[in-house]
C-alpha positions in Angstrom: 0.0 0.0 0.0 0.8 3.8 -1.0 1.1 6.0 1.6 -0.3 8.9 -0.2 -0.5 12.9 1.1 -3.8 12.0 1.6 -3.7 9.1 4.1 -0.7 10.9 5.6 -3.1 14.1 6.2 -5.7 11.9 7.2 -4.3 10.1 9.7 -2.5 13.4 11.5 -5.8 15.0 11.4 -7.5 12.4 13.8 -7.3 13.8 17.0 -7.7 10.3 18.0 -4.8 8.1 17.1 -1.3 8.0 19.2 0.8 8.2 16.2 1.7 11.0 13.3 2.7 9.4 9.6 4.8 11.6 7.8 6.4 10.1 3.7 10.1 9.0 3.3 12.0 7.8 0.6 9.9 4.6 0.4 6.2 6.3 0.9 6.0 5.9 -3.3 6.7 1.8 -3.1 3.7 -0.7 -3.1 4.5 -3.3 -0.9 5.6 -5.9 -3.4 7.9 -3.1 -5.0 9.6 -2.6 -2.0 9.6 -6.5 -1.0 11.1 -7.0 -4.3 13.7 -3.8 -4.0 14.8 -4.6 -0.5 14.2 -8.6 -0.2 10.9 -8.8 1.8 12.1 -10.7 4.4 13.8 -13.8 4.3 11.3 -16.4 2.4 11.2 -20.1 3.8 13.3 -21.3 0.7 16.4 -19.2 1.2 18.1 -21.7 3.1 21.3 -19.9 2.5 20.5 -17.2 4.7 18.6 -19.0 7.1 21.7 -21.7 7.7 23.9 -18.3 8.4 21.6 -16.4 11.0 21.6 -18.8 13.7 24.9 -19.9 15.6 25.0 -23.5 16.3 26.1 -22.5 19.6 22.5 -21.4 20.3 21.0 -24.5 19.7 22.0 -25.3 23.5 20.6 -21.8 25.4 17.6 -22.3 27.3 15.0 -20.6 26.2 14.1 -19.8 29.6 17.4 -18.0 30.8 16.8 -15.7 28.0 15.0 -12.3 29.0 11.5 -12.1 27.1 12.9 -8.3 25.8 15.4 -6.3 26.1 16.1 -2.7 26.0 19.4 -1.8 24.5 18.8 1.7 24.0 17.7 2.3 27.7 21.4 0.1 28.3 23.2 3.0 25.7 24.5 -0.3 23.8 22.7 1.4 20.6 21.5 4.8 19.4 18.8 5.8 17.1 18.0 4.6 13.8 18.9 6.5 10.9 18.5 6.1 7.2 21.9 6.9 5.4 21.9 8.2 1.8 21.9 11.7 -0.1 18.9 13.0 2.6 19.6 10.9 5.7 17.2 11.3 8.7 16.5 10.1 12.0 13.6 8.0 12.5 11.6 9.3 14.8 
């Protein structure tokens, strides 16, 4: 889906909702554009990527000693997003 000036103007003009939209460089992609532009995810059949994302290690961690979240921005391990390119911005 678009998101057009008009759903952006929309949306920020409903006193109601806990969030503002506002268009970056992607607002002009439908979503199977930008799935096909930026991979989408990682599909069930890329097995190449899959094999490579998870260290054998792991395999071994109980999943109950492992915290449900956690906040590494609260823990100053990472700062804020940003986009990088000719007009890089922070996401809010």
């Amino acid at each position: 889906m678009m998101c057009s000036p008009q759903l952006i103007r929309e949306h920020n003009g409903d006193k109601t909702a806990t969030s503002t939209l506002k268009a970056n460089r992607f607002a002009d992609l439908t979503a199977e554009e930008f799935a096909g532009m930026y991979g989408g995810g990682l599909h069930e059949s890329n097995t190449y990527m899959r094999s490579h994302l998870v260290d054998p290690k792991l395999s071994s961690v109980d999943p109950s000693a492992v915290p449900s979240s956690v906040n590494w921005t609260a823990q100053g391990k990472v700062s804020a997003v940003r986009l990088w390119g000719p007009n890089p911005t922070e996401i809010d």
